[in-house]
C-alpha positions in Angstrom: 64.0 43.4 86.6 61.5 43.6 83.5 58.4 41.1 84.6 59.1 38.1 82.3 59.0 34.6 83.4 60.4 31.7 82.0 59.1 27.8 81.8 61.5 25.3 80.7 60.3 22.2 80.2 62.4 19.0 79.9 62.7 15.0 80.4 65.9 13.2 80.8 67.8 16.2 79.1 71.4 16.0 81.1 73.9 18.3 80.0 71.4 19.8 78.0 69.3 21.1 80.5 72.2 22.4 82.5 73.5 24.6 79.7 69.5 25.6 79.9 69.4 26.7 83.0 72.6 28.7 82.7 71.2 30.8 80.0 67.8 31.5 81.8 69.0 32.3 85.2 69.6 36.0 85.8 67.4 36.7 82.5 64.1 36.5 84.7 61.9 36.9 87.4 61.2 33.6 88.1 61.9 30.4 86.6 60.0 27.3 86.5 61.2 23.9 85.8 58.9 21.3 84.7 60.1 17.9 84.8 58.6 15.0 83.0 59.2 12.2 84.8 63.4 12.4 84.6 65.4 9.1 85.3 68.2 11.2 85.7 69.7 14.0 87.6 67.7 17.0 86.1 65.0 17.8 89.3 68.1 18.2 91.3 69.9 20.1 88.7 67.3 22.3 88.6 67.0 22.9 92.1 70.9 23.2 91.9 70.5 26.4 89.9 67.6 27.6 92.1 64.5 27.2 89.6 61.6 26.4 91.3 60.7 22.6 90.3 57.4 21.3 89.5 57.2 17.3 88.9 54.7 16.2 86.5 52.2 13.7 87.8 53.3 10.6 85.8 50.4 8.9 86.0 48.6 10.8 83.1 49.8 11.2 79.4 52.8 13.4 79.1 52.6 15.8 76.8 54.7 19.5 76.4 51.2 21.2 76.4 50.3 19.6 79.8 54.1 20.5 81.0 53.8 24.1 79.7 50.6 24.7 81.3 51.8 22.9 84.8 54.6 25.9 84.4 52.8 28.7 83.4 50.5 27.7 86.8 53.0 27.8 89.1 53.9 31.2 88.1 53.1 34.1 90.5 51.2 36.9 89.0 52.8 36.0 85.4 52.7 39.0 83.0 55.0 38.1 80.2 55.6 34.7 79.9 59.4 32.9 78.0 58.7 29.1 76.8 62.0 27.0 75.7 62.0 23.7 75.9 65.2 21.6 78.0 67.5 21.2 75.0 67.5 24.8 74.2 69.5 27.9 75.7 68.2 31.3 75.4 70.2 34.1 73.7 71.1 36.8 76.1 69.1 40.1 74.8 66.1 38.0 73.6 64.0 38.9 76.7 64.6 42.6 76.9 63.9 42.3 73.3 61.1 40.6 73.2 59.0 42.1 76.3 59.7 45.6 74.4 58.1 44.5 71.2 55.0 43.2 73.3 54.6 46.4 75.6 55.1 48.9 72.1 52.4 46.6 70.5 49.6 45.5 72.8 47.7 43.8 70.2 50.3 40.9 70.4 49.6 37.9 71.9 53.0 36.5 71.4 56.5 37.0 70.3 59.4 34.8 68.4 62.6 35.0 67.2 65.4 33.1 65.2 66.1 29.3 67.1 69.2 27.3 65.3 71.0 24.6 65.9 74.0 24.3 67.9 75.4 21.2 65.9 74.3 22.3 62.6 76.5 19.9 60.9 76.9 17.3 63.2 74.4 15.0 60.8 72.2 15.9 57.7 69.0 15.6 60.5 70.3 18.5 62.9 70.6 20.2 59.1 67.4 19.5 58.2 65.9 21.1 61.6 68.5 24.2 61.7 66.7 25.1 58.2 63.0 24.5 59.1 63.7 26.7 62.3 65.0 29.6 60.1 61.8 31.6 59.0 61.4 35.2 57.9 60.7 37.9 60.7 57.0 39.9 60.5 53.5 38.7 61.0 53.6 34.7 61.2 50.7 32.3 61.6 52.1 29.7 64.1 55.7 28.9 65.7 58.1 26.4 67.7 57.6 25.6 71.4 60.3 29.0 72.1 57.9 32.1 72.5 57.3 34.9 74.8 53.6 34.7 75.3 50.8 37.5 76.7 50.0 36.2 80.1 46.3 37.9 79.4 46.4 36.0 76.2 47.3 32.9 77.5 44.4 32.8 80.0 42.3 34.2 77.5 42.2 30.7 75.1 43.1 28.7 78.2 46.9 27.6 77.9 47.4 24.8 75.3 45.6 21.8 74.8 47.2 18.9 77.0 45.6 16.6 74.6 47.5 17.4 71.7 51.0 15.4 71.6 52.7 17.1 68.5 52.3 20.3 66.8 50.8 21.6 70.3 52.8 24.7 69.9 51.0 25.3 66.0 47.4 25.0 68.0 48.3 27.3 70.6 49.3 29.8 68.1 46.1 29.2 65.9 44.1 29.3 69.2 45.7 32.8 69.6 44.9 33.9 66.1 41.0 33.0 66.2 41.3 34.6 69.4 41.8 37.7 67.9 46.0 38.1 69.0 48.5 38.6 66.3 51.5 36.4 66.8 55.2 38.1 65.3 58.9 37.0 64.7 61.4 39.4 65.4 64.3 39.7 63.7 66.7 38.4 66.7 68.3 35.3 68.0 66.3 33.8 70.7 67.9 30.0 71.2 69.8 27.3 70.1 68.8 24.0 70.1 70.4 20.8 70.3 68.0 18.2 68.3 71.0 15.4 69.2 69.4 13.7 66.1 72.1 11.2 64.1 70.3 8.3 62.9 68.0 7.6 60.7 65.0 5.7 62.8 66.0 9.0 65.2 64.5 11.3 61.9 61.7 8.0 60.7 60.4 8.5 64.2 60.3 12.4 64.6 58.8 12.4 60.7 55.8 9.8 61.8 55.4 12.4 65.4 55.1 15.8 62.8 52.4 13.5 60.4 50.5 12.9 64.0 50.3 16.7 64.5 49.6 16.9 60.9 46.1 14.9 61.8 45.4 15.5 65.5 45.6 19.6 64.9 44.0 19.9 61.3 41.1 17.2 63.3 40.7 20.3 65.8 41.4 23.3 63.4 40.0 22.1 59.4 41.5 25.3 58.3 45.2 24.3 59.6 48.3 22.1 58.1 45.1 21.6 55.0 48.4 21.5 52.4 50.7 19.6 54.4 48.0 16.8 54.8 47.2 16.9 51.1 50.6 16.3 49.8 50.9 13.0 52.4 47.8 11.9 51.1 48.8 12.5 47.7 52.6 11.3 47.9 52.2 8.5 50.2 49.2 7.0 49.6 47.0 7.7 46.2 50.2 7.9 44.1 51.8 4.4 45.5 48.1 2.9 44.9 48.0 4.2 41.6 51.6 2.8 40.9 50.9 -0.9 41.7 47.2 -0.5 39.8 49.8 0.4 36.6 52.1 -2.3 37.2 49.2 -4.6 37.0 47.6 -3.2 33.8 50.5 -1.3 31.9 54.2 -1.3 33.3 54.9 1.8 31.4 52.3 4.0 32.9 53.8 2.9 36.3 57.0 4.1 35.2 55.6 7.6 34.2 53.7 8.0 37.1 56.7 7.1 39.5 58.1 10.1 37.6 55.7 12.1 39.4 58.5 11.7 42.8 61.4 12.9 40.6 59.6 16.5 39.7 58.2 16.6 43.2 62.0 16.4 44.2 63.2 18.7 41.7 61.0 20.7 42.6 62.1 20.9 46.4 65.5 21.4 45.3 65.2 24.2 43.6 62.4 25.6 46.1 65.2 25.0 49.0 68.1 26.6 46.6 65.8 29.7 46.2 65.9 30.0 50.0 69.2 30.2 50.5 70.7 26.3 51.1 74.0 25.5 49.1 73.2 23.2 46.2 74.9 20.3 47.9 72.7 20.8 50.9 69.5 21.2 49.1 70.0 17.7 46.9 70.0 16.1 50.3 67.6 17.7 52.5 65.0 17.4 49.4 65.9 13.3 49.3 64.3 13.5 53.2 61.5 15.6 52.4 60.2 13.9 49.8 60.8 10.9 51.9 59.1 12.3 55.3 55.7 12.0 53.6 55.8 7.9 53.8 56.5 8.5 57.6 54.6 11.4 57.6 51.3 9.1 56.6 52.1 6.3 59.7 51.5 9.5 62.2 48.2 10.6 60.7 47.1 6.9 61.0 47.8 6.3 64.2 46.5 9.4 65.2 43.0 8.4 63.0 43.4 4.6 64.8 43.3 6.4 68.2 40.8 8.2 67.5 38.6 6.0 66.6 39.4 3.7 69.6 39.0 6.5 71.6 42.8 5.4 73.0 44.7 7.6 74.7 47.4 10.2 72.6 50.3 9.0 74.0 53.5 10.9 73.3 56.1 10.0 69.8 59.8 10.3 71.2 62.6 10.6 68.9 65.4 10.8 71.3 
């Protein structure tokens, strides 16, 4: 058997994490199950399907960086390591796949592939994350939690930062970067996901986690997620501010600055069309990105109120 691990990490995911440990089992030399303080049936699930279980100490923050290092930890003599997280299953062929790529090229530090969602169309939210999963193949900068990492590199930049409760998976990767690793997504399907996601304050909530990544890893990296928080700042903030200054002094200028939302929004229409999303699709998904900056802005200011209270980062769930 080629020497790739896997770590799956997971909290309360049922049948998800089941299907998960289907897909894994037989594709590796070991496999380690991290569990997050489950109030379900998923340690003995796990242990059902023969990974070997490690049980988070629930007494500190959770977070997926703490989990993935906890895994990669109890690994012996790791080489090549397979992240997914419990509501993913991994597509058979990825690990061969991906452990070629990293032997033919041993200035990688890690390797991705295609993730999508299994219930696409189940709501306009699963829609919206099927899309942002589906980047192009080469060189990338960062990625999604799903990657077959370096063991070397890994230990090189020390595993990811426990501290960081969203995004952690974007300042691994930039870790890895200034590290001197290059990072790659290969043109192959590596997993589907199941975000489960169907309401709205399900989406609010996942919106106001991404802005709290948005702060916590451009805090840490300056150089990082600089555009992102720019256009929060801008949409969510200075431009609402400027609005009700107008409606006090001129209601018309008001008017024509609120404009500003509606060629933001065409613009994202078109930019999603150009892409490849049916018009339909893109006239909806660019009402909930224009949108996610308002949430967006809530994330970076708790993360800023933390901070300065020197309060623990406590994790953002959405489902």
């Amino acid at each position: 058997m080629i020497p790739v691990d896997v770590v799956l990490i997971g909290r309360n995911e049922g049948a998800r994490l089941v299907a998960a440990l289907t897909s894994v089992m037989g594709q590796a030399r070991q496999v380690i199950y991290v569990d997050s303080g489950s109030a379900d049936d998923s340690v003995a699930e796990a242990r059902r399907a023969g990974a070997t279980v490690v049980a988070l100490d629930m007494s500190k923050p959770f977070t997926a960086a703490r989990a993935r290092n906890a895994g990669f930890a109890a690994l012996k003599d790791p080489q090549f390591v397979q992240f997914i997280d419990g509501d993913c299953v991994l597509i058979d062929g990825f690990v061969q796949a991906g452990h070629a790529h990293l032997i033919a090229n041993p200035d990688l530090g890690m390797v991705t592939g295609w993730r999508s969602e299994i219930y696409r169309d189940a709501s306009v939210f699963n829609q919206l994350a099927d899309f942002e999963w589906r980047r192009p193949a080469g060189e990338i900068l960062t990625c999604g939690g799903d990657m077959m990492v370096r063991a070397k590199a890994f230990r090189a930049i020390g595993g990811f930062d426990p501290a960081v409760i969203a995004a952690e998976d974007d300042e691994f990767c930039t870790r890895l970067r200034k590290g001197g690793w290059r990072l790659e997504r290969i043109p192959r399907e590596m997993t589907r996901h199941d975000a489960d996601t169907h309401r709205f304050g399900q989406w609010w909530t996942r919106a106001v986690r991404t802005g709290h990544g948005f702060a916590q890893v451009g805090d840490l990296h300056p150089d990082y997620f600089v555009r992102e928080r720019r256009r929060v700042l801008a949409y969510a903030l200075v431009l609402p501010i400027l609005i009700l200054v107008a409606l006090l002094i001129w209601w018309p200028l008001a008017v024509l600055l609120s404009g500003a939302y509606a060629l933001n929004y065409g613009r994202t229409v078109q930019g999603l069309m150009r892409d490849g999303l049916p018009r339909t699709e893109a006239l909806c998904h660019a009402l909930f990105i224009t949108l996610s900056k308002f949430p967006n802005l809530i994330g970076m200011a708790t993360y800023g109120l933390r901070r300065r209270r020197n309060a623990q980062m406590r994790i953002i769930e959405y489902k």
